[in-house]
C-alpha positions in Angstrom: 9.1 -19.6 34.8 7.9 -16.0 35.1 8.7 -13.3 32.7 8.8 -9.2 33.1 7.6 -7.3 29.8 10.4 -4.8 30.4 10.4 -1.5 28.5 8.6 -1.7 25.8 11.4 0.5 23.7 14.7 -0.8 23.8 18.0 1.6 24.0 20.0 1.7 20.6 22.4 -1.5 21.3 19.8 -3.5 23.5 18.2 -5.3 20.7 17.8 -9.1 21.2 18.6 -9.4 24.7 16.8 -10.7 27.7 14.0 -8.5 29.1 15.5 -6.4 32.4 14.3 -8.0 35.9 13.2 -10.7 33.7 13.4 -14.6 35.3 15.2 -17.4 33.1 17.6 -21.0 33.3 20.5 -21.0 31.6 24.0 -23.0 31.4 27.5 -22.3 33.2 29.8 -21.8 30.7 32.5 -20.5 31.8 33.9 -19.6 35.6 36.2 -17.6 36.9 37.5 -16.3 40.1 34.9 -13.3 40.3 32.0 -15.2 39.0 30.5 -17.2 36.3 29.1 -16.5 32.4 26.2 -18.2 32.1 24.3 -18.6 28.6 20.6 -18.7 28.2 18.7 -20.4 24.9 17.8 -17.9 22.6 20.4 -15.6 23.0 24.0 -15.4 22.0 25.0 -12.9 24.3 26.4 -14.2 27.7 25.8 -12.9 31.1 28.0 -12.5 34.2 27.0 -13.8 37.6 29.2 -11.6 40.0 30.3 -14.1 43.1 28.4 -11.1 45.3 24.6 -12.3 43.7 25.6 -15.9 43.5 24.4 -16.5 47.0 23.2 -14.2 50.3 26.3 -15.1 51.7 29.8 -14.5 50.9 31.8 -16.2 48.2 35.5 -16.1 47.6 35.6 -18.5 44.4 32.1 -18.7 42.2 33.6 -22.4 41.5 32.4 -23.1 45.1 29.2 -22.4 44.2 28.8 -23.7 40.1 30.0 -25.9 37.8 31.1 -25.3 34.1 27.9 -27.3 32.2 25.4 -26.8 35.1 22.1 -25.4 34.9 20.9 -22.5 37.1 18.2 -20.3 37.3 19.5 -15.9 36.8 17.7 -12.9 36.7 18.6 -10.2 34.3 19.5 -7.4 36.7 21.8 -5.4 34.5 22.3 -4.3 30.7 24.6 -1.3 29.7 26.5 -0.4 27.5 30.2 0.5 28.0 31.8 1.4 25.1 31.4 -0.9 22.1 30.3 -3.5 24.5 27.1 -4.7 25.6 27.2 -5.9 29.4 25.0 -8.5 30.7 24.5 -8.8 34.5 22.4 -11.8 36.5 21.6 -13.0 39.7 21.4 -16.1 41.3 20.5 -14.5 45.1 17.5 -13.3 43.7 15.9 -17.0 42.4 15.0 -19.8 44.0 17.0 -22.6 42.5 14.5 -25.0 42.8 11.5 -23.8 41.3 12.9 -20.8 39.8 10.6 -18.3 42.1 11.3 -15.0 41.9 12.8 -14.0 45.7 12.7 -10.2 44.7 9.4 -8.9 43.0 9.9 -5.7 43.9 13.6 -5.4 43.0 14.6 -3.1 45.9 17.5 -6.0 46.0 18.5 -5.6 42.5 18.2 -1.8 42.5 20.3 -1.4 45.8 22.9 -3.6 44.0 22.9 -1.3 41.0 23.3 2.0 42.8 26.5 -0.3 44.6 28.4 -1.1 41.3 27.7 2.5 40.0 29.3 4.0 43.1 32.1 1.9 42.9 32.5 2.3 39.3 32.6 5.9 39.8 35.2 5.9 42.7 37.3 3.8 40.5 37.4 5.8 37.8 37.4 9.3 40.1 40.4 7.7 41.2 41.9 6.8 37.8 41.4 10.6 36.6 42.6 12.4 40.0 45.9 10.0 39.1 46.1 11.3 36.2 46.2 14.9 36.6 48.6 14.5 39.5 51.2 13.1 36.5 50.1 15.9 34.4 53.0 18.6 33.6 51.6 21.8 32.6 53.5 23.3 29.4 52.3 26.4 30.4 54.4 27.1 33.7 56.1 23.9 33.8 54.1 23.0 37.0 52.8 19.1 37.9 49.6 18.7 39.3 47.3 20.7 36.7 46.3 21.1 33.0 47.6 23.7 30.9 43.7 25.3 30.6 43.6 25.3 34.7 46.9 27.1 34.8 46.4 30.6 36.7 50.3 31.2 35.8 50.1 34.5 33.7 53.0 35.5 31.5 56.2 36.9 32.8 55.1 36.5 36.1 57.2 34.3 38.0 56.5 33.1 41.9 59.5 32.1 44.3 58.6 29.8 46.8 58.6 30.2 50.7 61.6 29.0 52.0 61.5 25.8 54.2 62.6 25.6 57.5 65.6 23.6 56.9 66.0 27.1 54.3 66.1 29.2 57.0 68.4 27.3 59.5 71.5 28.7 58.6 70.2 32.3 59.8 68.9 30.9 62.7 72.5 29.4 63.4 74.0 33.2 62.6 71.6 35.0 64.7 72.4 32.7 67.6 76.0 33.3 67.1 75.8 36.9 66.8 73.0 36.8 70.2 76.3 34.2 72.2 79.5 37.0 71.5 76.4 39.8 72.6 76.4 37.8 75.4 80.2 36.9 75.9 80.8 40.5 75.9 78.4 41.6 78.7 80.0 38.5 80.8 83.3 39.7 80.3 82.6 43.3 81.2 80.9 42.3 84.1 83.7 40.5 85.4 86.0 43.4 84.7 83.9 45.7 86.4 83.6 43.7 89.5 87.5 42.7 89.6 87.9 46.6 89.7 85.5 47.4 92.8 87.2 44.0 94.2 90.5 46.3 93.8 89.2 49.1 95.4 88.2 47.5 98.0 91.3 46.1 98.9 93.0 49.9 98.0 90.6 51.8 100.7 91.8 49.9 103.7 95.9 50.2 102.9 95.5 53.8 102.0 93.3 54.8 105.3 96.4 52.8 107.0 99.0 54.7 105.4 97.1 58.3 106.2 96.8 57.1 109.9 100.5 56.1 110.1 101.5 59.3 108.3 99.2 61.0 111.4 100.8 59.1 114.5 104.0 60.5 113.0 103.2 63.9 112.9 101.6 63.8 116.8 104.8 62.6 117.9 107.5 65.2 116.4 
């Protein structure tokens, strides 16, 4: 079994826990869905074996993999604190469970797997906190979406917002009503003013009739 010094001073909170990167067998003690705690001698803290370093290749159910009261070998690859609580991470992946050999000396494995469950830890709780402010009612202008110190609102101002287009509707519907009698109107006069040159029309060839009647009759007396 091989053992990494670590740092030689330990954080406020790490006391009496396993050395980081360091290589050791310990007992299943408890399994659930995500992964397994698994206890080693000498220490009374537990340590969680995410299903994602039980094995290089995917696991739905760590009870696929262990058994409560088995005996595997972890490295430490984790320990933070997060809030009053001291976290304990292992790997399986990374040791050969036969002879316990170390499969990552170099812990570019464990360190890639690190910066992974920091960026998804931040996500989650960017996530949590954009959430959060979007529920947020500011008591300064009454406004969601913003804390009271991020309010631009300044008193006895107020804004009125744009109308929408369903807003404005109704004045499309006038102006089209207004533009359809413009339009009525011109119809209509254009009618009458072609019923009148139609009338005309008809006028100019009775009264030249009449004139050259009236004409005859005057040749003849």
């Amino acid at each position: 079994m091989s053992h990494h010094d670590g740092s030689s001073q330990e954080p406020a909170g790490l006391d009496g826990l396993p050395p980081l990167y360091s290589i050791a067998k310990g007992e299943v003690v408890s399994i659930q869905t995500y992964g397994a705690f698994v206890r080693l001698p000498g220490y009374r803290k537990e340590g969680l074996v995410h299903v994602s370093e039980m094995s290089a290749s995917r696991v739905e159910n760590a009870s696929e993999i262990v058994d409560v009261g088995e005996h595997v070998w972890i490295k430490v690859i984790g320990r933070e604190i997060q809030g009053e609580k001291v976290k304990l991470s292992f790997s399986m992946k990374a040791v050969n469970q036969g002879t316990g050999r170390d499969l990552d000396p170099n812990n570019v494995i464990a360190d890639q797997d690190l910066r992974r469950r920091r960026q998804f830890r931040d996500q989650t709780s960017n996530r949590i906190t954009l959430e959060a402010v979007l529920n947020t009612t500011c008591t300064k202008c009454g406004c969601k979406g913003h804390f009271t110190k991020d309010c631009f609102s300044a008193p006895g101002l107020q804004y009125t917002l744009l109308p929408e287009e369903d807003d404005e509707e109704p004045q499309h519907q006038q102006t089209s009503a207004a533009t359809s009698q413009q339009e009525s109107d011109r119809k209509k006069k254009k009618k009458e003013k072609k019923k009148e040159k139609i009338d005309k029309s008809m006028l100019n060839p009775a009264l030249k009739n009449f004139q050259r009647s009236k004409s005859l009759r005057g040749s003849l007396k």
